[in-house]
C-alpha positions as CSV (number, residue, x, y, z in Angstrom):
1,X,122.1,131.8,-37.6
2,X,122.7,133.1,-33.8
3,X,119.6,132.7,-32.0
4,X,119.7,136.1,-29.4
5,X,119.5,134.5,-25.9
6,X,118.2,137.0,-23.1
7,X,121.0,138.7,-21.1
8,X,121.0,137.1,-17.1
9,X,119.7,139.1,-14.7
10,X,121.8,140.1,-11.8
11,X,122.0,138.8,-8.6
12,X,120.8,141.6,-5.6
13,X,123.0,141.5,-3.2
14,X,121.5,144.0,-0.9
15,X,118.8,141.9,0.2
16,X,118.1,139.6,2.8
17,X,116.7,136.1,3.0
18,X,112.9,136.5,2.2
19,X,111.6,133.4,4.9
20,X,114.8,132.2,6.7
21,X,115.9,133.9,10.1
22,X,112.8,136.5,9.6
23,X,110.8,137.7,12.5
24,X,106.9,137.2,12.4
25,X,104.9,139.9,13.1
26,X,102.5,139.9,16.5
27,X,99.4,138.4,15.2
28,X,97.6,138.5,18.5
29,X,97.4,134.8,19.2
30,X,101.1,134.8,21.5
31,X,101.6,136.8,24.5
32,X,102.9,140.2,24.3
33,X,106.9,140.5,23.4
34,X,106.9,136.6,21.9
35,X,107.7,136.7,18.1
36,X,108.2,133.2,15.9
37,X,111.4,132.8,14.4
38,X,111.7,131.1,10.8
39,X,114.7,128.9,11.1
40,X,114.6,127.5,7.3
41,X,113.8,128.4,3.8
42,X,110.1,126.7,3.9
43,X,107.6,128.9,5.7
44,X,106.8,127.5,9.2
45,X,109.1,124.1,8.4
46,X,110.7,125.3,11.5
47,X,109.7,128.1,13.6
48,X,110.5,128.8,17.2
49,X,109.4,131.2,19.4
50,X,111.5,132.9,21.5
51,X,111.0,135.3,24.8
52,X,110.6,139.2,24.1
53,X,113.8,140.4,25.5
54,X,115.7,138.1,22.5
55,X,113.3,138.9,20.2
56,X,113.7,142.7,20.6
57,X,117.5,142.6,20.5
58,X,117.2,140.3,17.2
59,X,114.9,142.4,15.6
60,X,117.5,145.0,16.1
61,X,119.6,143.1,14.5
62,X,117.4,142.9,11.6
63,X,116.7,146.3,11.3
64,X,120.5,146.9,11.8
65,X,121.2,144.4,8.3
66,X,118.2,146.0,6.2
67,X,119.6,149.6,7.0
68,X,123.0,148.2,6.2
69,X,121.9,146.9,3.0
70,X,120.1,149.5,2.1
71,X,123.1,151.4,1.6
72,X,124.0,149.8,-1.1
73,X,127.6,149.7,-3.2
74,X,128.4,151.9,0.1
75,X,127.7,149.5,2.0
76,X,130.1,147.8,5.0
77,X,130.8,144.0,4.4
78,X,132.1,143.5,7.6
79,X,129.3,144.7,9.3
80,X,126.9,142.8,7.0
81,X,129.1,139.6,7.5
82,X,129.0,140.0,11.2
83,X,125.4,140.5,11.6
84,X,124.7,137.0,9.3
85,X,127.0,135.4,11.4
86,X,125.1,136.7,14.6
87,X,121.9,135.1,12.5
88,X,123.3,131.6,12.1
89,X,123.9,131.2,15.4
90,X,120.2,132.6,16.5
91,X,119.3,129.8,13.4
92,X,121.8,127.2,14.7
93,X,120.8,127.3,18.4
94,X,117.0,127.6,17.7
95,X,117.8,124.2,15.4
96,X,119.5,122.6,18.6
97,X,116.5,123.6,20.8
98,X,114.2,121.7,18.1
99,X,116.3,118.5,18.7
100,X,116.3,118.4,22.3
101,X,112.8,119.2,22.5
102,X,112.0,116.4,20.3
103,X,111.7,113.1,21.6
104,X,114.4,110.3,20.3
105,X,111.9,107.7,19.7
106,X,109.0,110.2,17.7
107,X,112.3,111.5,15.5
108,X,113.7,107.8,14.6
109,X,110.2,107.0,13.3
110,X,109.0,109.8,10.9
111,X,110.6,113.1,10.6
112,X,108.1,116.1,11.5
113,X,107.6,118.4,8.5
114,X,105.9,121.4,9.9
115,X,106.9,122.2,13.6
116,X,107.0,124.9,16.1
117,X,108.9,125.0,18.8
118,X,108.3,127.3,22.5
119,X,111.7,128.7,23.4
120,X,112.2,129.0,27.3
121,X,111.8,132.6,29.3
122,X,115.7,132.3,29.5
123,X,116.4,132.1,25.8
124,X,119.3,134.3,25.3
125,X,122.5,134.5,22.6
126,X,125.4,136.3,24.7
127,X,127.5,137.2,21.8
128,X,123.8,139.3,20.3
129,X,123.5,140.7,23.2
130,X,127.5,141.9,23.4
131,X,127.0,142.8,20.2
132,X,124.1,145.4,21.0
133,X,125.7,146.3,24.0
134,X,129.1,147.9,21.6
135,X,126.1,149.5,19.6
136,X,125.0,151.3,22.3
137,X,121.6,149.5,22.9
138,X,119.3,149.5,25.8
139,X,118.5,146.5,26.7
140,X,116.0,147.8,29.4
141,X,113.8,148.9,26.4
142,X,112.8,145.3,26.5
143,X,108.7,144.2,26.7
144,X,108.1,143.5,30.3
145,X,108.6,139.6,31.1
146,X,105.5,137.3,31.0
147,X,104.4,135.3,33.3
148,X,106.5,131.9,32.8
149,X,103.9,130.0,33.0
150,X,101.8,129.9,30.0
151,X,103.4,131.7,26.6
152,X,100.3,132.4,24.2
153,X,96.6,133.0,24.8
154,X,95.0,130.9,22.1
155,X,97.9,128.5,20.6
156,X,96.8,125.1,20.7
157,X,100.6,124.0,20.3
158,X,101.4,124.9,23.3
159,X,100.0,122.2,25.4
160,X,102.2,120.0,23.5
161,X,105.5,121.9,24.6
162,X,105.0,122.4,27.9
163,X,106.0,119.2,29.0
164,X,109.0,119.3,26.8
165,X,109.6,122.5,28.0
166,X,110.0,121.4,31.4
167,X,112.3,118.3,30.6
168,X,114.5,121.4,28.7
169,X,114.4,123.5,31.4
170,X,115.6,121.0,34.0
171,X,118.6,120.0,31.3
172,X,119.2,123.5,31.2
173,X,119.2,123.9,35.1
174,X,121.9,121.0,35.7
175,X,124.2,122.1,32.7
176,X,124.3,125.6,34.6
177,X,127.5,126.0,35.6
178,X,128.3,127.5,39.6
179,X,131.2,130.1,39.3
180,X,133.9,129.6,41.7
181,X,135.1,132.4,44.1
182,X,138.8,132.2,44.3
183,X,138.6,134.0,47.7
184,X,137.2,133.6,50.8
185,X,134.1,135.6,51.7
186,X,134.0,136.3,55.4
187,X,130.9,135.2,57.0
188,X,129.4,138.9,57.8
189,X,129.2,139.0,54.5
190,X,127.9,136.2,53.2
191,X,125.0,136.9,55.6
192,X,124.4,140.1,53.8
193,X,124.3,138.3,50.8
194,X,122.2,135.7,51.6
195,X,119.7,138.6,52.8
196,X,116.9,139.6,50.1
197,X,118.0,143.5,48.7
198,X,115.1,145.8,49.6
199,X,115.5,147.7,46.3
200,X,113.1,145.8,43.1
201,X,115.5,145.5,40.2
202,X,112.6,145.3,37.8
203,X,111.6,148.7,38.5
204,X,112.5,149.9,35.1
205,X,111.6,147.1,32.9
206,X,107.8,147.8,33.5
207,X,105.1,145.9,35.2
208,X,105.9,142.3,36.3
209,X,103.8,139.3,36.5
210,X,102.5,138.2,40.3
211,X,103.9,135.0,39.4
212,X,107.2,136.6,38.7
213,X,107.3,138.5,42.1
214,X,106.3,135.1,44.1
215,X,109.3,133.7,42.1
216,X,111.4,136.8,43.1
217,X,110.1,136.8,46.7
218,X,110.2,132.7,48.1
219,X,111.2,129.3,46.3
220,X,109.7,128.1,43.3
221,X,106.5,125.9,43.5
222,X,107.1,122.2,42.8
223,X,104.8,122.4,39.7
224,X,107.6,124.3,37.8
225,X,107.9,123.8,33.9
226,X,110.0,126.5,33.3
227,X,113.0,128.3,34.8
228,X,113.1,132.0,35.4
229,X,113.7,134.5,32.9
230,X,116.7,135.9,33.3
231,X,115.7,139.6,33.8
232,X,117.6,142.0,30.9
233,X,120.7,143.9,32.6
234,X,121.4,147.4,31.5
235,X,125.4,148.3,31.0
236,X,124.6,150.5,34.1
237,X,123.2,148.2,35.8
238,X,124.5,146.1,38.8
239,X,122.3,143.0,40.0
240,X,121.9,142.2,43.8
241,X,124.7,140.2,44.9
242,X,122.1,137.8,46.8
243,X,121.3,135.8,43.4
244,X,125.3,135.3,43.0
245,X,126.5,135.3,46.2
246,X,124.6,132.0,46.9
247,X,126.0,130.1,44.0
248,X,129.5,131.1,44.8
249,X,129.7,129.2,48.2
250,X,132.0,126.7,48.3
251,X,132.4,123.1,50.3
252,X,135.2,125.0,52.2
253,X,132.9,127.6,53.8
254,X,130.2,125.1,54.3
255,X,132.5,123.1,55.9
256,X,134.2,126.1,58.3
257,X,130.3,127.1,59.1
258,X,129.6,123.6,60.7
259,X,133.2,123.4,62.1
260,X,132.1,126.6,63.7
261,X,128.9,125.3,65.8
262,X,129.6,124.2,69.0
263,X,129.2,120.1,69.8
264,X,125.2,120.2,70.9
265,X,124.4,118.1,73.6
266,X,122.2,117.5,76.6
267,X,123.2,118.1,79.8
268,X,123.5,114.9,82.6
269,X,120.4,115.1,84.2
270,X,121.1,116.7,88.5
271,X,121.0,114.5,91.1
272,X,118.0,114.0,93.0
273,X,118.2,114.7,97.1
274,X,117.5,111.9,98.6
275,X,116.8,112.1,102.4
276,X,115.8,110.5,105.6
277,X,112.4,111.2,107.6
278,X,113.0,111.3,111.0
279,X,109.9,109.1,113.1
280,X,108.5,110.5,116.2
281,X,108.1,108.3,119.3
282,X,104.7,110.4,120.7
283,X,101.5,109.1,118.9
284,X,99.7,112.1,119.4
285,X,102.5,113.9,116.9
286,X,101.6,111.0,114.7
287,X,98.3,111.4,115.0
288,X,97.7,114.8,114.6
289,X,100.0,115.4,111.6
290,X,98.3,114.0,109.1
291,X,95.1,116.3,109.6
292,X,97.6,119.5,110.5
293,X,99.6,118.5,107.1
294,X,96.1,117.2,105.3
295,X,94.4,121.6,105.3
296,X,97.2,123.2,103.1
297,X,97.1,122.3,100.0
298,X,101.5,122.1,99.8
299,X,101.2,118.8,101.4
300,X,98.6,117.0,99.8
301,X,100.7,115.1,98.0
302,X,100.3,111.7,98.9
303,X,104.1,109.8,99.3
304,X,104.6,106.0,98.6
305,X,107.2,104.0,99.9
306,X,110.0,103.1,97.2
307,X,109.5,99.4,97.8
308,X,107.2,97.0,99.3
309,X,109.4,96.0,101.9
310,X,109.0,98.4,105.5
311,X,111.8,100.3,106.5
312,X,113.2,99.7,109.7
313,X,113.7,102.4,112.1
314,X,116.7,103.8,112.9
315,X,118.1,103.5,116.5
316,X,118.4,106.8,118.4
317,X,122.1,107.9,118.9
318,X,123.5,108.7,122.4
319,X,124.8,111.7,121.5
320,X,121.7,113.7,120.5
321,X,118.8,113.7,122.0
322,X,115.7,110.7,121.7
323,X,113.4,113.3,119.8
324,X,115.4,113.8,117.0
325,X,116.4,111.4,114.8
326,X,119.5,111.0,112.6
327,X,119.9,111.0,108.7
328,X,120.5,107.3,107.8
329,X,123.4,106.8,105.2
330,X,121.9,104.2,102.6
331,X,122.3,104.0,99.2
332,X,119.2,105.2,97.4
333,X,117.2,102.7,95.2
334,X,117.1,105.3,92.3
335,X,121.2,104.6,92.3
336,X,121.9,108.6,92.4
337,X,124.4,109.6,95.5
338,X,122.9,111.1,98.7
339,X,122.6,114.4,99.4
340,X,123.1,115.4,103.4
341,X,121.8,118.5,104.8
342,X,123.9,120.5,106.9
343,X,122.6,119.7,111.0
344,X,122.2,123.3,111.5
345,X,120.2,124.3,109.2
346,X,118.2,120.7,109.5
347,X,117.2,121.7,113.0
348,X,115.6,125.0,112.2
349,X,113.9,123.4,109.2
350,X,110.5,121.8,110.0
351,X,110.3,118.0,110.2
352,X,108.5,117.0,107.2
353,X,106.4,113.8,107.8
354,X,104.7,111.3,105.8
355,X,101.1,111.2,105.6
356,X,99.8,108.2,107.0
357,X,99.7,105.5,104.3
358,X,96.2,103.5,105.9
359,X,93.4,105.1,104.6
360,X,89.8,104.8,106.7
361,X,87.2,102.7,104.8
362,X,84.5,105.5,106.4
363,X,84.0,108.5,108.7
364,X,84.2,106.5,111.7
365,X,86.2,107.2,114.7
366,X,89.9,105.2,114.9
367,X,88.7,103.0,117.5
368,X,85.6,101.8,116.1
369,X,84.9,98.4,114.8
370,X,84.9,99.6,111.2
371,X,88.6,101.1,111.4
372,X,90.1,97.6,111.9
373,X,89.6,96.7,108.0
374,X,92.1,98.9,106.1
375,X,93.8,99.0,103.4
376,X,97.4,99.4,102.5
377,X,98.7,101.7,99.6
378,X,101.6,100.1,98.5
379,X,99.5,96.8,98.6
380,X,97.1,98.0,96.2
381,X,99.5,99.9,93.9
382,X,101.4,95.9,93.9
383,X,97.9,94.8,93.2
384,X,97.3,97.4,90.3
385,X,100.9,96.1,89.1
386,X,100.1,92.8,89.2
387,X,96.6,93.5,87.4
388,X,98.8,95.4,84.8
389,X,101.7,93.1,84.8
390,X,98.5,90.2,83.6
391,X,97.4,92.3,81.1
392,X,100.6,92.9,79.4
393,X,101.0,89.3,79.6
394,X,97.8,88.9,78.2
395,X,97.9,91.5,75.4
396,X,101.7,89.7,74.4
397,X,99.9,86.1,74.7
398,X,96.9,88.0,72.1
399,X,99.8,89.4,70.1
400,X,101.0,85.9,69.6
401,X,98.0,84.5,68.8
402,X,97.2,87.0,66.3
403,X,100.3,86.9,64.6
404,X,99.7,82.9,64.5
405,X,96.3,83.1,63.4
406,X,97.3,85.5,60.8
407,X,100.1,83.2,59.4
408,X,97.7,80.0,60.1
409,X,95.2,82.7,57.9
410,X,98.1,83.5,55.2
411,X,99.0,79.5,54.8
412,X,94.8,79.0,54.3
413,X,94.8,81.7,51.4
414,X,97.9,79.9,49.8
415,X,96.4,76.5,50.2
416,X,92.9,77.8,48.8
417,X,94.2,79.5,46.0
418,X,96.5,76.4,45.5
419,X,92.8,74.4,45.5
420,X,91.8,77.0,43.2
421,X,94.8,76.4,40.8
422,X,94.4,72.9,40.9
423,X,90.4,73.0,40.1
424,X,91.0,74.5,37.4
425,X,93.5,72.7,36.1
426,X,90.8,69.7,36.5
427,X,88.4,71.7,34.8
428,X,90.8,72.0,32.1
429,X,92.1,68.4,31.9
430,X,88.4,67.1,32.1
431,X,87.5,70.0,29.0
432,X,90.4,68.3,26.9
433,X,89.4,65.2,28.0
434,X,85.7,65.8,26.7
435,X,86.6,67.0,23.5
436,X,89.3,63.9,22.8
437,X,86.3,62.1,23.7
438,X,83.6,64.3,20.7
439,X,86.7,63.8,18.6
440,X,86.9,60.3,18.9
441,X,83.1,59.4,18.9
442,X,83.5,61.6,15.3
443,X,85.9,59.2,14.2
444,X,84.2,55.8,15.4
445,X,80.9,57.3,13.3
446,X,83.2,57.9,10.8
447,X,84.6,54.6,11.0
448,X,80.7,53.1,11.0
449,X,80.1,54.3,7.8
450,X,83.2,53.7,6.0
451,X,82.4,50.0,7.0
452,X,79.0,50.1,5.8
453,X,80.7,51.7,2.8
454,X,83.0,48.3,2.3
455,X,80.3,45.9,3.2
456,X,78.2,47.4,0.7
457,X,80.8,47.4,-2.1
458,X,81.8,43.8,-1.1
459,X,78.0,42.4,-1.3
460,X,78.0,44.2,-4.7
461,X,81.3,42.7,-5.8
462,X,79.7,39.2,-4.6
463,X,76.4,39.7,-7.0
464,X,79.1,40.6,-10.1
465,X,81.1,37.6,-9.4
466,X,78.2,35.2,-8.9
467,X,77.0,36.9,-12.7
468,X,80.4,36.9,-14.3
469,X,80.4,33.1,-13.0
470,X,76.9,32.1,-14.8
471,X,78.5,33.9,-17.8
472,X,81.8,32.2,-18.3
473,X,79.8,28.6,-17.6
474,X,77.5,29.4,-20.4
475,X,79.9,30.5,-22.8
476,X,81.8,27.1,-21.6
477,X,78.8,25.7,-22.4
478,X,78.4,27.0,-25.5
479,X,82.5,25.8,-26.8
480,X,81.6,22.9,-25.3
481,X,78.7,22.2,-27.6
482,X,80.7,24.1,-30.7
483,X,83.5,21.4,-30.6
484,X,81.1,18.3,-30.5
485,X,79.6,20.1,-33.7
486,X,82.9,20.1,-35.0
487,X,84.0,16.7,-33.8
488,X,81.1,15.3,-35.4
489,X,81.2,17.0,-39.1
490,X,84.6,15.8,-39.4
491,X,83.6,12.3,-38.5
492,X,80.6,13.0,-40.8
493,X,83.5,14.2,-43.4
494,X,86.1,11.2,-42.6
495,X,83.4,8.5,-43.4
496,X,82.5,10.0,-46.4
């Protein structure tokens, strides 16, 4: 009897995977453009979510293998076969992104069942987005980019990606790879390039983010925990050669730039003129100069001799007459070279003298008896050296006493936390020692007792021996009299 066994459905086809590498709708709860991503079989086993510019080509692709499928036994394999493969590797480099977003240690110890992943603003699959590109998509359809630094309003996930977000994005920033110019860019132009372009290449993707102009405008703040989204780029459309021109220079151009610079020095500092003063011989010239040079302002500037010791006076020469006075040849303390005046134009220039270095202790005349005590300059400038000369001295000898003191104060810490170490190793020692001592007193009471113990038993084993000693004399006793009873009836027997 053939039992009649249901005929096998068929397989569809012409459908596509009902959970794995499906788009989620917007629920409301990520920022506009965002869309999860189901990377396995299992609802929400895996889902990553993945910036708006991806996400729109990828639906594409979606809607590209349902209207495919829809065609059904018309249908084009290849096409259907390409867009799948386009899907595993969306699915294969959302997987990847899982792992390196999860930490090593929290993967070796339990496996995560359920997890959701935050794809960075620069998410992208090239071979999608050439794809698109032959179909004749727009990729300046796209949302308008977020601002990178938050992806969804109320997700409470996201607090626990951003930080491995930003360990992600800085992997991704060093694997970047620098393309390589293979010739030389002239430095006019790089200076072009290196200039911001004045037209806004976001123009036509919509509004942008402040955040994203700062980025656009200046350097990235420090607190960045993603990179920046790579803006979408239309087949049309050419990017400002600023953003490539920068990562194209080489160590050869760096190096002809600072080859280029010219060797940036100070200059040797100019000599400084050193020159006589010619003395006058008439005391009334001497006298009177110091009030005539004393009114202008010009020449209040009070001069000091270079040393302490006076300088002699030169000797008139024969030649020239007693009033005038020529430039001595001497080699300047400073150690610079002299620098002589031409005599012509030294006699038509006014003789420049030195104010007069005594100074007047009041408003007395000169020949009064108060103008006799006076004062020297250079003598109190030696004084104010010396008094500054002591108290350098001083300060050092203070300085070394300091630094003594604060070594004497270091070895006083060390030797009273050394004390300190030490009394409490006492304290410990004598703790030990007090319990050995409880421990033993425990055991000599112990002891006590136990004696008292054997004494007792011994007194008692005394009284049962002194007992069983009366016992075995009586029962002596007793044989004793038993055999003369016997003794005597078999006498008694042996007569008879």
């Amino acid at each position: 009897m053939a039992s009649s066994r249901p005929a096998n459905p068929r397989l569809n086809y012409y459908q596509q995977s009902p959970v794995r590498g499906q788009l989620e709708n917007p629920d409301g709860t990520t920022r506009s453009g965002w869309r999860y991503v189901q990377c396995t079989d299992t609802p929400n086993e895996l889902r990553v979510l993945i910036p708006p510019r991806t996400a729109l080509i990828y639906s594409h692709l979606l809607k590209a293998e349902v209207a495919e499928l829809g065609k059904d036994h018309a249908a084009n394999w290849e096409r259907i076969v390409e867009i799948r493969h386009l899907k595993d590797r969306m699915i294969r480099k959302c997987t990847r992104l899982s792992r390196e977003t999860t930490s090593k240690d929290k993967a070796a110890a339990h496996r995560v069942m359920f997890q959701t992943v935050h794809a960075p603003p620069d998410f992208r699959l090239k071979e999608m987005e050439r794809w698109f590109k032959l179909q004749g998509g727009e990729v300046a359809k796209a949302a308008p980019e977020p601002a990178a630094g938050t992806y969804c309003r109320d997700c409470k996930e996201c607090m626990a990606h951003q930080a491995r977000m930003q360990a992600y994005a800085h992997n991704q920033a060093s694997v970047r790879r620098v393309p390589s110019s293979s010739k030389q860019v002239p430095p006019a132009e790089r200076t072009a390039r290196r200039q911001p372009a004045p037209s806004n290449p976001y123009a036509q993707l919509g509004p942008v983010h402040p955040s994203q102009s700062q980025r656009a405008r200046g350097p990235a703040p420090p607190r960045g925990h993603v990179r920046q989204a790579s803006m979408p780029a239309a087949p049309g459309y050419h990017p400002p050669g600023s953003h490539t021109a920068e990562g194209r220079k080489s160590s050869e151009y760096l190096r002809v730039e600072h080859a280029a610079r010219p060797y940036v020095r100070s200059p040797d500092p100019l000599p400084i003129p050193y020159r006589t003063r010619a003395r006058s011989a008439s005391p009334d010239r001497a006298l009177s100069t110091p009030t005539e040079l004393g009114d202008s302002p010009v020449h209040q500037v009070l001069e000091l001799p270079l040393s302490s010791s006076p300088v002699p006076a030169p000797s008139p020469s024969p030649r020239e007459s007693p009033s005038i006075t020529p430039p001595k040849v001497s080699t300047p303390p400073n150690g610079l070279p002299t620098i002589h005046e031409d005599q012509e134009h030294e006699g038509h220039r006014p003789i420049v003298r030195r104010r007069s270095s005594l100074k007047k202790r009041d408003s007395m005349s000169r020949i009064s008896v108060a103008s006799q005590s006076k004062s020297v300059a250079w003598a109190m400038d030696r004084d104010w050296v010396d008094q500054m000369s002591q108290y350098i001295k001083t300060s050092n000898e203070a300085e070394v006493l300091s630094a003594e003191l604060e070594k004497l104060r270091v070895e006083y810490h060390d030797e009273i936390e050394a004390m300190r170490a030490l009394c409490l190793r006492v304290e410990e020692s004598q703790e030990r020692v007090r319990l050995e001592t409880d421990n033993l007193r425990r055991n000599e009471q112990a002891v006590k007792l136990q004696e008292n113990k054997i004494l007792a038993s011994s007194e008692q084993i005394e009284l049962k021996q002194a007992e069983f000693q009366a016992k075995v004399l009586s029962v002596l006793e007793e044989s004793k009299r038993v055999v003369q009873l016997c003794d005597k009836k078999r006498d008694m027997h042996d007569s008879s």
